[in-house]
FIMARDO-290543 format. One line per 10 residues: their letters; for each residue x, y, z of N, C-alpha, C. Coordinates in nm, 3 decimals. Example, Ala and Ser with C-alpha at 12.3 -4.5 7.8 and 13.67 -1.06 7.14 Angstrom:
residues 2
as> 1.319 -0.569 0.780 1.230 -0.450 0.780 1.320 -0.330 0.780 ~ 1.285 -0.225 0.708 1.367 -0.106 0.714 1.290 0.003 0.787
//
This chain:
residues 70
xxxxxxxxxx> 4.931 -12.419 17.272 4.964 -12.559 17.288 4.871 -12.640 17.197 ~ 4.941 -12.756 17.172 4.837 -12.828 17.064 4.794 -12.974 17.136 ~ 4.736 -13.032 17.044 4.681 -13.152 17.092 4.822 -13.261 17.139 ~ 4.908 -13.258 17.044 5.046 -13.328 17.063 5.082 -13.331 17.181 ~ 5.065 -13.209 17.292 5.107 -13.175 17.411 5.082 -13.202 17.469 ~ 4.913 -13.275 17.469 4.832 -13.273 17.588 4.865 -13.424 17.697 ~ 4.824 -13.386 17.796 4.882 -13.522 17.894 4.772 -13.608 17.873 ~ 4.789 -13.769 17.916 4.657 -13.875 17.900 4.597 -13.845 18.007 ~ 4.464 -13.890 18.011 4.320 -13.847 18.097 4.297 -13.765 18.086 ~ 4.388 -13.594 18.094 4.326 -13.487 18.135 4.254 -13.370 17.996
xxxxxxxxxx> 4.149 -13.396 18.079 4.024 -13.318 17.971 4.099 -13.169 17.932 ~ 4.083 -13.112 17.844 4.068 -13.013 17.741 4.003 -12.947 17.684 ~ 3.967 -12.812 17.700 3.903 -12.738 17.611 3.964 -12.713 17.460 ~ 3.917 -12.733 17.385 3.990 -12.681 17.242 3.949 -12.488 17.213 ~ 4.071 -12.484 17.240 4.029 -12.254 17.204 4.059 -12.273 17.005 ~ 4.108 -12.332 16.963 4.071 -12.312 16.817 4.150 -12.438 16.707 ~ 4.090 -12.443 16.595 4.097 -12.491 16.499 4.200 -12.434 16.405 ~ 4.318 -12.478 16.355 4.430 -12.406 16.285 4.524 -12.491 16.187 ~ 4.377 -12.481 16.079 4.459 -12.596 15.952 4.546 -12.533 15.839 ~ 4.536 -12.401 15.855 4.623 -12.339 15.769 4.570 -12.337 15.607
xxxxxxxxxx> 4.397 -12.299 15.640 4.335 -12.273 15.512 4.317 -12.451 15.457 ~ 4.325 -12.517 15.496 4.314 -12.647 15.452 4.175 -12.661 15.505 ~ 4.058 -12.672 15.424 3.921 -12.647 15.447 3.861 -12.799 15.458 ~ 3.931 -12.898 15.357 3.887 -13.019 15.372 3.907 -13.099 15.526 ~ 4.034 -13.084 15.590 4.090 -13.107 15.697 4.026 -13.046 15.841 ~ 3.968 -12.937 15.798 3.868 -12.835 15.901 3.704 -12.886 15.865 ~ 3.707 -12.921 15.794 3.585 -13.003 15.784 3.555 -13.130 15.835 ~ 3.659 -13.235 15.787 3.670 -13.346 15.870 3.676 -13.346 16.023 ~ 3.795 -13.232 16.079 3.797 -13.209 16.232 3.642 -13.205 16.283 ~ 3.573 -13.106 16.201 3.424 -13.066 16.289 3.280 -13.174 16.262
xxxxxxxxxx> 3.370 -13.249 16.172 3.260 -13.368 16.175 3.274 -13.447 16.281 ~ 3.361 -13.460 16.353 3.429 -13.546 16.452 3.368 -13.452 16.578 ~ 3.337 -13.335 16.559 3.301 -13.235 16.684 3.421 -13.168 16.742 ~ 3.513 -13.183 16.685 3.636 -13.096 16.696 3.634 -12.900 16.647 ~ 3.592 -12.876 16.797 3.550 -12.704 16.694 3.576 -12.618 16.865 ~ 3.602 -12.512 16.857 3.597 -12.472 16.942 3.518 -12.439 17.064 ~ 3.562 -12.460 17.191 3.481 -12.467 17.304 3.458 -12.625 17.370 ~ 3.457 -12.693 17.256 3.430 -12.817 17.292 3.571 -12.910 17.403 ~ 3.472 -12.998 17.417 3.618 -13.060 17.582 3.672 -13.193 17.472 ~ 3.771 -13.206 17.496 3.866 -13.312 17.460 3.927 -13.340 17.481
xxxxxxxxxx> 3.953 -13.496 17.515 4.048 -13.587 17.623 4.128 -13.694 17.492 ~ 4.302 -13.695 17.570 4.321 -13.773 17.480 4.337 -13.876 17.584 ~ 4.270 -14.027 17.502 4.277 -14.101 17.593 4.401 -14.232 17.553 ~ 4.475 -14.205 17.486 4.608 -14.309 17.451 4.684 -14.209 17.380 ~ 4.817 -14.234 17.336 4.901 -14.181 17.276 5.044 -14.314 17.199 ~ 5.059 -14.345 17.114 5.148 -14.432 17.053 5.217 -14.391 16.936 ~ 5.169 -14.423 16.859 5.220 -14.357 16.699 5.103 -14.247 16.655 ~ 4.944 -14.218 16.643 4.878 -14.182 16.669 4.811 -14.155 16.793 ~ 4.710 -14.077 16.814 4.641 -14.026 16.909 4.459 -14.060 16.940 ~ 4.457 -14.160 17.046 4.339 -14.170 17.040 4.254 -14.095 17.144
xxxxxxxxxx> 4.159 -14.020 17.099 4.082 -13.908 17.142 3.944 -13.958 17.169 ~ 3.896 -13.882 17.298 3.742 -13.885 17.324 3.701 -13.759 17.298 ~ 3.544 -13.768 17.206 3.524 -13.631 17.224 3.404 -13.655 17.233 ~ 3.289 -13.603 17.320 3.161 -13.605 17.360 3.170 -13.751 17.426 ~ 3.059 -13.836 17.325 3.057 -14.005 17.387 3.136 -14.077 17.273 ~ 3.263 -14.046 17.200 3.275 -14.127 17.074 3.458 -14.113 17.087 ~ 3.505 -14.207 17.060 3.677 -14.219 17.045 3.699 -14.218 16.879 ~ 3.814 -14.145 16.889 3.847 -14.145 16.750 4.005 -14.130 16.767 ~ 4.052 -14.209 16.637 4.216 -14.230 16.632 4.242 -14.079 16.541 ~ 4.330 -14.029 16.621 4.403 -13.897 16.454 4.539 -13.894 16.474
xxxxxxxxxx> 4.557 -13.885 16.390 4.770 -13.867 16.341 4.825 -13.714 16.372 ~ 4.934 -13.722 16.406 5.016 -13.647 16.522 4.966 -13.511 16.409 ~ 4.961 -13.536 16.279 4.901 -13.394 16.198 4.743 -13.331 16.205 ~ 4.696 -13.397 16.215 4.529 -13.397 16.250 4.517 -13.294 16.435 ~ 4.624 -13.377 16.505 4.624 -13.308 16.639 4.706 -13.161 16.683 ~ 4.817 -13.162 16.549 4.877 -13.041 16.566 4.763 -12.903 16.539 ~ 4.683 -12.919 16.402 4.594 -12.835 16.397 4.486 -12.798 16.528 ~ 4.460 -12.905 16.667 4.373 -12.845 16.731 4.428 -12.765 16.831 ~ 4.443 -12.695 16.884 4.452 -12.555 16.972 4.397 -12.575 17.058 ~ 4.495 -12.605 17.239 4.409 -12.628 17.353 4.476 -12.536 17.441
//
């Protein structure tokens, strides 16, 4: 299941990262703390996806969320 799937409020473990060799895009994810093991909540959903991860919200596009693995 991917991030696209996930319901609002409910927290998430991410089991993996899956950009399809796109290294720049897997880089950006883990600057954000997007990496495996880590918990992630999406906390809105509209045209994009706005995400909590640790203490910090961040907006990503329905492509950014397909790559995370929950």
């Amino acid at each position: 299941m991917t991030l696209n799937d996930a319901e609002i409020g409910k927290e998430y473990r991410i089991d993996a990262i899956d950009t399809g060799n796109d290294e720049e895009m897997e880089s950006f994810l883990f600057s954000l703390g997007c990496y495996s093991g880590e918990n992630i909540t999406v906390v809105d959903k509209k045209r994009n996806l706005v995400v909590a991860i640790k203490d910090a919200r961040y907006n990503i596009d329905p492509e950014l969320a397909s790559a995370i693995k929950i």
